[in-house]
N, CA, C and O atoms as CSV, one atom per row, in Angstrom:
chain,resi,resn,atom,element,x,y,z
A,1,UNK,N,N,77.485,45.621,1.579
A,1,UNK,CA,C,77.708,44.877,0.356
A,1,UNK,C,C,77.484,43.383,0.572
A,1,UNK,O,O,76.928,42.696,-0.286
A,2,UNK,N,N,77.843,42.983,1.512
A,2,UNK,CA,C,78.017,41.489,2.103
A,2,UNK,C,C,75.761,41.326,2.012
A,2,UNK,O,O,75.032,40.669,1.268
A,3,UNK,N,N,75.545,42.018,2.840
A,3,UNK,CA,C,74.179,41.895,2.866
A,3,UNK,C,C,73.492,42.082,1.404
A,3,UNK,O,O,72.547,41.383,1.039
A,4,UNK,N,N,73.884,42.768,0.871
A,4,UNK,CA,C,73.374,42.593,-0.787
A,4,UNK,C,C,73.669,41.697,-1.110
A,4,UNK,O,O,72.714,41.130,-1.640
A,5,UNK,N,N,74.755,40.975,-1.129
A,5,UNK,CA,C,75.126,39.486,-1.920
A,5,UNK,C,C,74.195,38.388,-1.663
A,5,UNK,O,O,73.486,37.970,-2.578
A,6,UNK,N,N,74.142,37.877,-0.460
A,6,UNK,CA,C,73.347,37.444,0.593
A,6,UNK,C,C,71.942,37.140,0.395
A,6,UNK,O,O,71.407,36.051,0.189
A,7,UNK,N,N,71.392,38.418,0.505
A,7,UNK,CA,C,70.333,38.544,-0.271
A,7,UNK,C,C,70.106,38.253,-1.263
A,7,UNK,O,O,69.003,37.707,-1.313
A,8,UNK,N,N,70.618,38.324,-2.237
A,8,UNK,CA,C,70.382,38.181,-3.977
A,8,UNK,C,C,70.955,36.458,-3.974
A,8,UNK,O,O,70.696,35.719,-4.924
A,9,UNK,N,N,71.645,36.051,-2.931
A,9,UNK,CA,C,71.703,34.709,-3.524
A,9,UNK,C,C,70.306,34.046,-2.545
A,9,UNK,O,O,69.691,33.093,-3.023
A,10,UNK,N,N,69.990,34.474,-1.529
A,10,UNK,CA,C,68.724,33.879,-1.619
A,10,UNK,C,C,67.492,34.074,-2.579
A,10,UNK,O,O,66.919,33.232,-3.270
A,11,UNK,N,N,67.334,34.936,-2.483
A,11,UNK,CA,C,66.504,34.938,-3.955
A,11,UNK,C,C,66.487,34.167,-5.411
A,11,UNK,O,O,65.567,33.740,-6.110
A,12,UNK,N,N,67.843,34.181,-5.545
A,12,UNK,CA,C,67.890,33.260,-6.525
A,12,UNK,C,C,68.330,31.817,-6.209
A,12,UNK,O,O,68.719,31.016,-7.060
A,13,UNK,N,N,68.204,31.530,-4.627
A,13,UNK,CA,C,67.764,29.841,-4.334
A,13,UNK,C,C,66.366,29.686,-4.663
A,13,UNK,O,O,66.003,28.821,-5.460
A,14,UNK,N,N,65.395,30.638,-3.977
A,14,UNK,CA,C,64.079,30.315,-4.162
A,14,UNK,C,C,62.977,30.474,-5.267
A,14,UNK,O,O,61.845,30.079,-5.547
A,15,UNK,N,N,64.317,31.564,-5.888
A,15,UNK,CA,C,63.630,31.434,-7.294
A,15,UNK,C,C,63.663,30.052,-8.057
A,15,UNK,O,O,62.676,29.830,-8.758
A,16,UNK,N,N,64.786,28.963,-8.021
A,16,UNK,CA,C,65.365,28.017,-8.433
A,16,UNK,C,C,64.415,26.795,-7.834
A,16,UNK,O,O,63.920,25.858,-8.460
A,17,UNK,N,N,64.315,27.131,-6.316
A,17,UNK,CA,C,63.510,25.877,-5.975
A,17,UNK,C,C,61.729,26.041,-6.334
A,17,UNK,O,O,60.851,25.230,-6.630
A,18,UNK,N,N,61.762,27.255,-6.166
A,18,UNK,CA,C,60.219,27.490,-6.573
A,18,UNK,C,C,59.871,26.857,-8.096
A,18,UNK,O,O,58.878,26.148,-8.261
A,19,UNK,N,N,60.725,27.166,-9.101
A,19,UNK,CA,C,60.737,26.604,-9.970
A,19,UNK,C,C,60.517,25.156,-10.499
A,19,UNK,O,O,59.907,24.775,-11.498
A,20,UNK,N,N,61.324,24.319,-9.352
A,20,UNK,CA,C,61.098,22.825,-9.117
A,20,UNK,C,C,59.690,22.343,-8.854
A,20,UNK,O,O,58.944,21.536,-9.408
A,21,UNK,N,N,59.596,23.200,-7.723
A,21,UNK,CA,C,58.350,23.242,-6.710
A,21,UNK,C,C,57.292,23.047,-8.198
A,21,UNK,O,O,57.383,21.865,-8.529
A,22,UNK,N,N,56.620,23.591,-8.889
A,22,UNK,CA,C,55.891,24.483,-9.264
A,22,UNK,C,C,55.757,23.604,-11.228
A,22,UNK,O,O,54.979,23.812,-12.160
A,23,UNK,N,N,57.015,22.595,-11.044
A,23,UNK,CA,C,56.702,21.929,-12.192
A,23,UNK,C,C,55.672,20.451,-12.017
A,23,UNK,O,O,55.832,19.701,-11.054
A,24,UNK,N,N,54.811,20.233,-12.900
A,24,UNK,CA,C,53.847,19.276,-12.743
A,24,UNK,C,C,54.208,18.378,-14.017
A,24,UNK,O,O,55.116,18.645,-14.804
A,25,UNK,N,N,53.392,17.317,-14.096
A,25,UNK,CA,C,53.085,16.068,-15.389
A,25,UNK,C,C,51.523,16.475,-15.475
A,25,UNK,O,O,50.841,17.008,-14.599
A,26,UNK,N,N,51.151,16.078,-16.767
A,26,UNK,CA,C,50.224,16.505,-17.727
A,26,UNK,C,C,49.857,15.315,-18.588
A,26,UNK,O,O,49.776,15.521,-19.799
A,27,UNK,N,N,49.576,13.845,-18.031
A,27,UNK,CA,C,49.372,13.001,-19.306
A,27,UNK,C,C,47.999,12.971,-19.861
A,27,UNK,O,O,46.929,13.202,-19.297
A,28,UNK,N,N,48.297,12.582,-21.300
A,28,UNK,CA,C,46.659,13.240,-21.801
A,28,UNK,C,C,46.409,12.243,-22.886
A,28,UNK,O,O,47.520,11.877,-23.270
A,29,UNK,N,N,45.497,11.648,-23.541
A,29,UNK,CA,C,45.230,10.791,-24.422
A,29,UNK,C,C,45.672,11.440,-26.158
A,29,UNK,O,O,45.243,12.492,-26.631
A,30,UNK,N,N,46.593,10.492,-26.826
A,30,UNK,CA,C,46.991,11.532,-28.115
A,30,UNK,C,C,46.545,11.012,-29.301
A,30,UNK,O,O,46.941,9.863,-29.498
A,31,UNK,N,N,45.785,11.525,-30.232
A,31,UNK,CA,C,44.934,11.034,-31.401
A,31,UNK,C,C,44.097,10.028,-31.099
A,31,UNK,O,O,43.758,10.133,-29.921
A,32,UNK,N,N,43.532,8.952,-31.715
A,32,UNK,CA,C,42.126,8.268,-31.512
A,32,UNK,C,C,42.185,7.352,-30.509
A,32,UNK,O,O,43.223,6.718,-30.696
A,33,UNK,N,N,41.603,6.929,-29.508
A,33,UNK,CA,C,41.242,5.436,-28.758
A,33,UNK,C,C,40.617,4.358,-30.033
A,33,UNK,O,O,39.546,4.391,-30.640
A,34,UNK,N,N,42.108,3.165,-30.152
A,34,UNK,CA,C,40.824,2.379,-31.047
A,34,UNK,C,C,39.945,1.311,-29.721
A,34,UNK,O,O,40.351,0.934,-28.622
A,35,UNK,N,N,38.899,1.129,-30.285
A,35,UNK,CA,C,38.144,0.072,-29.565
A,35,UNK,C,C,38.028,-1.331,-30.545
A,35,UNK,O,O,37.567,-1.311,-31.686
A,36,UNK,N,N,38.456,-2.337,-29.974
A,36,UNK,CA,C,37.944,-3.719,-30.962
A,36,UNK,C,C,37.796,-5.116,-30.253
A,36,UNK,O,O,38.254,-5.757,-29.307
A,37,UNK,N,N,37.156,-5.178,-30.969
A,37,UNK,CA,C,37.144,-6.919,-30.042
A,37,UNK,C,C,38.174,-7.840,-30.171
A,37,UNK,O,O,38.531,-8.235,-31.280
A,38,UNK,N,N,38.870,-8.356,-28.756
A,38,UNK,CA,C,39.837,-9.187,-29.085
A,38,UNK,C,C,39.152,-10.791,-29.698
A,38,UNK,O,O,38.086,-11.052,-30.255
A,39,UNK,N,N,40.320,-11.641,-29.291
A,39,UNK,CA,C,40.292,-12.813,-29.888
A,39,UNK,C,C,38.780,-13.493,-29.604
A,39,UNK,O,O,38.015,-13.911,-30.473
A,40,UNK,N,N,38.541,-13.492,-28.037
A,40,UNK,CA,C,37.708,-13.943,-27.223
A,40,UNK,C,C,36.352,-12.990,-27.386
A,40,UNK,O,O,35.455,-13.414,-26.658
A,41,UNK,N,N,36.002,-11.911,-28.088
A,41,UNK,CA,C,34.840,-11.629,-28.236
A,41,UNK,C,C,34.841,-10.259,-27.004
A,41,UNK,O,O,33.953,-9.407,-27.044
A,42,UNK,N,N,35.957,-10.218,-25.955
A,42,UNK,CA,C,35.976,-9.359,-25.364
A,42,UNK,C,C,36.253,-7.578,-25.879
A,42,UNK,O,O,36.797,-7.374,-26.964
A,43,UNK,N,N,36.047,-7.014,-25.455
A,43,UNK,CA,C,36.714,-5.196,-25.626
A,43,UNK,C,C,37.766,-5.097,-25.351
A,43,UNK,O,O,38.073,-5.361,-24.189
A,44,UNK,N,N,38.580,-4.759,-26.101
A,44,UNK,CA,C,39.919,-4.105,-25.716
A,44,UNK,C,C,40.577,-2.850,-26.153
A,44,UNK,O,O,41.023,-2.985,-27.293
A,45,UNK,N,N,40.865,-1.286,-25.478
A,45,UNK,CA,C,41.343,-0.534,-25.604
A,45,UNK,C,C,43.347,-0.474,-26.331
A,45,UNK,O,O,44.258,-1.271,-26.109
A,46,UNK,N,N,43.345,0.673,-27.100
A,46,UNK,CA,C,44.361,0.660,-27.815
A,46,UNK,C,C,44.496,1.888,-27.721
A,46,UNK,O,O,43.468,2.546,-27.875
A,47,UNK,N,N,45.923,2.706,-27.408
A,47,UNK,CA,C,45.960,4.298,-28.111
A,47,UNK,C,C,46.941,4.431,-27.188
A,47,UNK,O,O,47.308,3.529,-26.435
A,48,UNK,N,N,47.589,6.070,-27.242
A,48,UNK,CA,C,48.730,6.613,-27.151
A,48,UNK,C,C,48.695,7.313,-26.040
A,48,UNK,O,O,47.718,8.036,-26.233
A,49,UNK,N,N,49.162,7.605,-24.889
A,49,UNK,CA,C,49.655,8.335,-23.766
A,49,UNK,C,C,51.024,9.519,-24.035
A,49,UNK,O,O,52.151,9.315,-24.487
A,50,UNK,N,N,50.275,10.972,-23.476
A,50,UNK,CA,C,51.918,11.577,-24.257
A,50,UNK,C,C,51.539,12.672,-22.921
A,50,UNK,O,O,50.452,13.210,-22.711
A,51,UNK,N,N,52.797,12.797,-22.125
A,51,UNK,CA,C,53.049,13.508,-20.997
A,51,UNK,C,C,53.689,14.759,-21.413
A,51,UNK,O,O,54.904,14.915,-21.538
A,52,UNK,N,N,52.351,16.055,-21.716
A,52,UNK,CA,C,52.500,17.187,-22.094
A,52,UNK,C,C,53.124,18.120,-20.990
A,52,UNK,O,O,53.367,19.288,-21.297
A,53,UNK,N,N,53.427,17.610,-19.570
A,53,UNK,CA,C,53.806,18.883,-18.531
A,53,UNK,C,C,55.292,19.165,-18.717
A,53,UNK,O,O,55.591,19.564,-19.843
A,54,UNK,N,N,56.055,19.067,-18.038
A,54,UNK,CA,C,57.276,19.840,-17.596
A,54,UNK,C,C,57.913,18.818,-16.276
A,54,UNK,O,O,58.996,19.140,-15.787
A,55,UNK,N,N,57.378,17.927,-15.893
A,55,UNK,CA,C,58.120,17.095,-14.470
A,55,UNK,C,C,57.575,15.446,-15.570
A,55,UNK,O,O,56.834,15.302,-16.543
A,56,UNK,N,N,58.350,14.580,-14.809
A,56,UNK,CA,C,58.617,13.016,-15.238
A,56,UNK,C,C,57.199,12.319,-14.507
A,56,UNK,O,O,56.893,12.353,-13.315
A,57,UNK,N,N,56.677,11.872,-15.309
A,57,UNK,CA,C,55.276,11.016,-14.421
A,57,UNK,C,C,55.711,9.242,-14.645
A,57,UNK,O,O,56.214,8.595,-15.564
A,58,UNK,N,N,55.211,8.932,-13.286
A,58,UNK,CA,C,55.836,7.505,-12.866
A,58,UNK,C,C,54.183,7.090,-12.874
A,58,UNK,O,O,53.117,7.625,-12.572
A,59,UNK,N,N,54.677,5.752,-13.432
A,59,UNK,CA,C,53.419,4.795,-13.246
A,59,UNK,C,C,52.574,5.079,-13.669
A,59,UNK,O,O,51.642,5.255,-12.885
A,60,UNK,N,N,52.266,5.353,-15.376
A,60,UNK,CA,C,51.454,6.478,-15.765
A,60,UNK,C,C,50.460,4.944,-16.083
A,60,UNK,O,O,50.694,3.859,-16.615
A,61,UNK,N,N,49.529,5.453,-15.563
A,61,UNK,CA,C,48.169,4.047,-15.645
A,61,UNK,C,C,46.632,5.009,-16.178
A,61,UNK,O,O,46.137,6.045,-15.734
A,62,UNK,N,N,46.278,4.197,-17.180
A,62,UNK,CA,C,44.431,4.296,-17.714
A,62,UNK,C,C,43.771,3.486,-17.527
A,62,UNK,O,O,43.782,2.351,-18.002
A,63,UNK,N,N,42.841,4.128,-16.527
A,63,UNK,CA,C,41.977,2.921,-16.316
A,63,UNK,C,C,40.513,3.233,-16.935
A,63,UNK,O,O,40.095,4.377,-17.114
A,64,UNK,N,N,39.801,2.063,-17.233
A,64,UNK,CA,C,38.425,2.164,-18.004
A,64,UNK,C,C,37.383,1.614,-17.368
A,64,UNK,O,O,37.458,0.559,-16.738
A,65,UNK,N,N,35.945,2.573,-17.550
A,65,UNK,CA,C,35.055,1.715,-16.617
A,65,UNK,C,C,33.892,1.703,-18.124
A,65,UNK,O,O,33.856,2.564,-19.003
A,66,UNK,N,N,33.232,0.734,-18.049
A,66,UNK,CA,C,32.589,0.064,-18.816
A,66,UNK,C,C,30.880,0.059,-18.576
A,66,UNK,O,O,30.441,-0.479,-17.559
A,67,UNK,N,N,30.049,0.618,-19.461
A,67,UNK,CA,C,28.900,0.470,-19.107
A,67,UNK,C,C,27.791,-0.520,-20.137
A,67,UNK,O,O,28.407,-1.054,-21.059
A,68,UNK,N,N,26.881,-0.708,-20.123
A,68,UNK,CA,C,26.048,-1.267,-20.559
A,68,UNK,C,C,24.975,-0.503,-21.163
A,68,UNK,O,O,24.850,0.468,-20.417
A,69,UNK,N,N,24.015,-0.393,-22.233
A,69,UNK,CA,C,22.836,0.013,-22.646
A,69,UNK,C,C,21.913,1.165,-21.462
A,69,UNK,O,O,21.325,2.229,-21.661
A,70,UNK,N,N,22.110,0.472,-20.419
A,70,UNK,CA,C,20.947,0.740,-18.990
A,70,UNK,C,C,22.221,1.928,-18.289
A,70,UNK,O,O,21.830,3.095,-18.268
A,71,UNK,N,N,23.018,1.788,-17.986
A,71,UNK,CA,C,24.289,2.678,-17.636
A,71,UNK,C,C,24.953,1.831,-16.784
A,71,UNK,O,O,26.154,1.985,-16.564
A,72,UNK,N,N,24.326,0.980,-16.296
A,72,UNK,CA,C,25.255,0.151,-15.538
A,72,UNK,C,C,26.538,-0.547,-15.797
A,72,UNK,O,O,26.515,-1.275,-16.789
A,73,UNK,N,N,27.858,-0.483,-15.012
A,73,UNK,CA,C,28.705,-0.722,-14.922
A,73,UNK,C,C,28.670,-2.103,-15.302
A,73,UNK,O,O,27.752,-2.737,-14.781
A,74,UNK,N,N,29.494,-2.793,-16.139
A,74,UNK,CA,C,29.827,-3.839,-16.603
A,74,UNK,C,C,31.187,-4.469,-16.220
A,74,UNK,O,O,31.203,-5.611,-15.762
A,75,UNK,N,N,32.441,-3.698,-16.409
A,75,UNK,CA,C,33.504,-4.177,-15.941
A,75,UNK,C,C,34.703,-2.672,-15.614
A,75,UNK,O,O,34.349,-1.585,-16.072
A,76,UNK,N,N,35.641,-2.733,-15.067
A,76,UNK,CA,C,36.519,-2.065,-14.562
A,76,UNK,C,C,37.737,-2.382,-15.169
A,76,UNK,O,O,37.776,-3.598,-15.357
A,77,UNK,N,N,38.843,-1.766,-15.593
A,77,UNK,CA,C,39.834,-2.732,-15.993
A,77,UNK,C,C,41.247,-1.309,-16.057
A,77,UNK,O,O,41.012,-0.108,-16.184
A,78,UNK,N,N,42.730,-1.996,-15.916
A,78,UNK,CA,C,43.392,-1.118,-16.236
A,78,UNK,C,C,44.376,-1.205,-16.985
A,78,UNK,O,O,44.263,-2.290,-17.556
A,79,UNK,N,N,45.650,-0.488,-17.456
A,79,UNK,CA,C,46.917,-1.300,-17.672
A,79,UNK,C,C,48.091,0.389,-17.634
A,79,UNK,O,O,47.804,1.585,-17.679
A,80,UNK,N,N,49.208,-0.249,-17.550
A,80,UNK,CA,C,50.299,0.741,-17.569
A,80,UNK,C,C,50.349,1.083,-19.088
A,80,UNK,O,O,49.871,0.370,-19.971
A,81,UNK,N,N,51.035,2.346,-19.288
A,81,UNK,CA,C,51.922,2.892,-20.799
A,81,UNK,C,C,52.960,1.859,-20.905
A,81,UNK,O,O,53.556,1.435,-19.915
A,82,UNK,N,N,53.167,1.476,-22.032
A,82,UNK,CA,C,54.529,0.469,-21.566
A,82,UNK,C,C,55.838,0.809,-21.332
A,82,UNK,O,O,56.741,-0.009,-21.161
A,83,UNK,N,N,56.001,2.459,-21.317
A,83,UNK,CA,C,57.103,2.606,-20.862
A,83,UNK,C,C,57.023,2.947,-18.926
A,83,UNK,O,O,57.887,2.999,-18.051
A,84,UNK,N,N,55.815,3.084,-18.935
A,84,UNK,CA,C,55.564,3.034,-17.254
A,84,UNK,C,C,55.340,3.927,-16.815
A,84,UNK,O,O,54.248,4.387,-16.481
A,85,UNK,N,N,57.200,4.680,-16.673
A,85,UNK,CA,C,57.289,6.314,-16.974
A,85,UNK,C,C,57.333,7.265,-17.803
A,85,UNK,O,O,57.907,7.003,-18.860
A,86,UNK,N,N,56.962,8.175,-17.694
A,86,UNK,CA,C,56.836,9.323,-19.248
A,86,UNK,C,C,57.534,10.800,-18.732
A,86,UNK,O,O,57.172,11.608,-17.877
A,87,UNK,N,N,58.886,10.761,-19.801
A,87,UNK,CA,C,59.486,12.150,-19.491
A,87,UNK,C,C,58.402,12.831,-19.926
A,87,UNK,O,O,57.517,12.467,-20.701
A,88,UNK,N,N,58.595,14.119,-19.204
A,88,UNK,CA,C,58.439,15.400,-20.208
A,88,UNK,C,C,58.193,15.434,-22.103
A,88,UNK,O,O,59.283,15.608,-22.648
A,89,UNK,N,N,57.359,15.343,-22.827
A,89,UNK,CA,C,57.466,15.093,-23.863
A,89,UNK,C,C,56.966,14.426,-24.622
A,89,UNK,O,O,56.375,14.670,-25.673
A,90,UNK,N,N,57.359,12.869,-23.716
A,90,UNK,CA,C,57.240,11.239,-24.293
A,90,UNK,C,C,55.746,11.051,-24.375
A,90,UNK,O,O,54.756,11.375,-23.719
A,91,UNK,N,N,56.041,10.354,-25.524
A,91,UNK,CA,C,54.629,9.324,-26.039
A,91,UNK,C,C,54.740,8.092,-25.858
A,91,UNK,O,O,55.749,7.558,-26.319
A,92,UNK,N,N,53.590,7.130,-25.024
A,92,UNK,CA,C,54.198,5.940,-25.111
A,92,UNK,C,C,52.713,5.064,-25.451
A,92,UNK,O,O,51.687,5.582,-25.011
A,93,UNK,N,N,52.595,3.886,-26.143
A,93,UNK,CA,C,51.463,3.489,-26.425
A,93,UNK,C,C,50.639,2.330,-25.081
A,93,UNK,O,O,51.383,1.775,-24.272
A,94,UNK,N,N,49.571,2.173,-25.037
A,94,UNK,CA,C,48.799,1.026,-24.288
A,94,UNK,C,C,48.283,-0.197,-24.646
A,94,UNK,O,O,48.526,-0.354,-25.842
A,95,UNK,N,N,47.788,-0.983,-24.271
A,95,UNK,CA,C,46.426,-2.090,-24.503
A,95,UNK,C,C,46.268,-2.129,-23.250
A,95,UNK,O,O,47.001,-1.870,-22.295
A,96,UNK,N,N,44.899,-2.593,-23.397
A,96,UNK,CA,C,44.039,-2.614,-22.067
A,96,UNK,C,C,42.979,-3.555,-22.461
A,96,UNK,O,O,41.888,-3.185,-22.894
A,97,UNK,N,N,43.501,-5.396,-22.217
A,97,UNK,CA,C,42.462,-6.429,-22.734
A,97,UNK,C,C,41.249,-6.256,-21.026
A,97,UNK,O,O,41.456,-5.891,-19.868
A,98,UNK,N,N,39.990,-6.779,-21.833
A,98,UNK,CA,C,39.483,-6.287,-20.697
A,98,UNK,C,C,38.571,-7.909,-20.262
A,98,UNK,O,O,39.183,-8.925,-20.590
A,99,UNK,N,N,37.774,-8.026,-19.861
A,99,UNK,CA,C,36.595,-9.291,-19.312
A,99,UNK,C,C,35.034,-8.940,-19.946
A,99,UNK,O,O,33.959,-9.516,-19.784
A,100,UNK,N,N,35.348,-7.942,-20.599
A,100,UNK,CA,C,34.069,-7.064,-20.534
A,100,UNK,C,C,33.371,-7.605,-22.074
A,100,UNK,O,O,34.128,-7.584,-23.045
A,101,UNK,N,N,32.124,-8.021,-22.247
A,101,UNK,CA,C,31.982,-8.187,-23.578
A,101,UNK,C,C,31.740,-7.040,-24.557
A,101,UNK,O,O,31.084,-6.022,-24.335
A,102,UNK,N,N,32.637,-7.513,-26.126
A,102,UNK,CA,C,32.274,-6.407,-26.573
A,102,UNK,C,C,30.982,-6.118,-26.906
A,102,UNK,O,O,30.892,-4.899,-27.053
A,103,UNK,N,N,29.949,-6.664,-27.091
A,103,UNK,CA,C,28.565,-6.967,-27.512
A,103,UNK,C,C,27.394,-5.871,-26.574
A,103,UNK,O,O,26.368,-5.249,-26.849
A,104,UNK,N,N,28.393,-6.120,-25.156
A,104,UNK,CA,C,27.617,-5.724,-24.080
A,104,UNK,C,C,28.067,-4.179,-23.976
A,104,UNK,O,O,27.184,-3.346,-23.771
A,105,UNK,N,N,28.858,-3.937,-24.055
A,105,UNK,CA,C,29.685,-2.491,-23.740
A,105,UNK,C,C,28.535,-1.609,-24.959
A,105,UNK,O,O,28.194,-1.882,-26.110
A,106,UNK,N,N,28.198,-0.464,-24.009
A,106,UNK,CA,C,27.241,0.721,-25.044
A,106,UNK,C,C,28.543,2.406,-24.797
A,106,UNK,O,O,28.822,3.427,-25.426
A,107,UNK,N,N,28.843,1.898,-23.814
A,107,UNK,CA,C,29.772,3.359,-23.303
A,107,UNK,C,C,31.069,2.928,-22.484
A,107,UNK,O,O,31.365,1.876,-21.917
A,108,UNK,N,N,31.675,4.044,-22.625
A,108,UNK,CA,C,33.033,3.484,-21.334
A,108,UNK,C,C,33.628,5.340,-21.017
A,108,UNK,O,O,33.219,6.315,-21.647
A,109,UNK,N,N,34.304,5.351,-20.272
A,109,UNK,CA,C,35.167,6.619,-19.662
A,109,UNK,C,C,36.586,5.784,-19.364
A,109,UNK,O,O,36.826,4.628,-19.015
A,110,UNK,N,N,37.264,6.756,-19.624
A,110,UNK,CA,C,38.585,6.616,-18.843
A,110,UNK,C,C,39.247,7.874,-18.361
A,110,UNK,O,O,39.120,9.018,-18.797
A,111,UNK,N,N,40.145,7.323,-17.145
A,111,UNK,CA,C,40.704,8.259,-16.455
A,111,UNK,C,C,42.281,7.508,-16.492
A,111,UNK,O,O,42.591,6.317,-16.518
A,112,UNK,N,N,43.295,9.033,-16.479
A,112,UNK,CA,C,44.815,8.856,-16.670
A,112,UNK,C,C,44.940,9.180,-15.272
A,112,UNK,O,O,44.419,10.172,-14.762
A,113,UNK,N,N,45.632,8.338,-14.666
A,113,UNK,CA,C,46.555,8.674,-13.617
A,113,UNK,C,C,47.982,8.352,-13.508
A,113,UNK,O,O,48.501,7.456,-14.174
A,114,UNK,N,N,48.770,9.263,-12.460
A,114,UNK,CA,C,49.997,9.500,-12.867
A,114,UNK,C,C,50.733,9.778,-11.123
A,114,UNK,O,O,50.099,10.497,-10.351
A,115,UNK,N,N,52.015,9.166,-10.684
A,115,UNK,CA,C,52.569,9.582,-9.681
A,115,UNK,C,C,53.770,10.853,-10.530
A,115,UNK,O,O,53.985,11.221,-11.685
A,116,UNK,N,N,54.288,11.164,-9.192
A,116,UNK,CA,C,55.535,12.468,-9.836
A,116,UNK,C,C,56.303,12.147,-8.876
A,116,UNK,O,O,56.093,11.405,-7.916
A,117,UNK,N,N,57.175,12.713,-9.159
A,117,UNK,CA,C,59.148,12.168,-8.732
A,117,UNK,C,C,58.844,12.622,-7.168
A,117,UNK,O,O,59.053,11.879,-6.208
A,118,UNK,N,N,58.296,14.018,-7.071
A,118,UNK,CA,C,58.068,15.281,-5.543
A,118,UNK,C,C,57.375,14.321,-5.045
A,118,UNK,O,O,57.820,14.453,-3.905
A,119,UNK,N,N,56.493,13.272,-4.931
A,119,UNK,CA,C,55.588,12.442,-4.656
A,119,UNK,C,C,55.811,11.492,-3.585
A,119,UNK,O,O,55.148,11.066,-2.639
A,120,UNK,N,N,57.175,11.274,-4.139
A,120,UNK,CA,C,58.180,10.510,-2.768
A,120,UNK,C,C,58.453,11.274,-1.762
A,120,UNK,O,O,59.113,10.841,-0.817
């Protein structure tokens, strides 16, 4: 009996930690990117960050790379969500002023990156 108990409570440690194990962050861009020119004639990105997984993402950063007519890279640029971190759930909004002219910009990509709590 002792060995049945035993058993079944390990199982349901590793069911518990596996569980931990096994949760991720998911941040993903939510409804439109606006694009506009700031004050200075430059590009600047606008829009919403919303962390669809199941674990807390730290330092949730978009960064944008910028091309030109020809494809060539024009400028690089990044900025945090302003809440930084994003529970499970949360939506948080950006700007991202850039160096880049808007005149010059024909294309851009961006990529979300994200640390997680397990990370430490």
């Amino acid at each position: 009996m002792k060995k049945t108990c035993l058993i079944l409570i390990i199982i349901f440690v590793c069911i518990i930690n596996c569980d931990v194990i096994n949760r991720t962050a998911n941040c993903v861009l939510v409804g439109d990117l606006t694009v506009q020119e700031d004050f200075s004639g430059d590009i600047k990105f606008l829009g919403e960050i919303k962390n669809e997984g199941d674990a807390k993402a730290l330092f949730v950063k978009i960064t944008f790379t910028m091309k030109d007519s020809g494809g060539s890279v024009i400028d690089t640029d990044f900025t945090f969500v302003n809440s930084t971190d994003l529970d499970p759930g949360q939506t948080s909004s950006f700007e991202c002023y850039t160096t880049a002219s808007y005149s010059q910009v024909s294309t851009y990509d961006y990529e979300i990156t994200w640390d997680e709590e397990n990370d430490y």
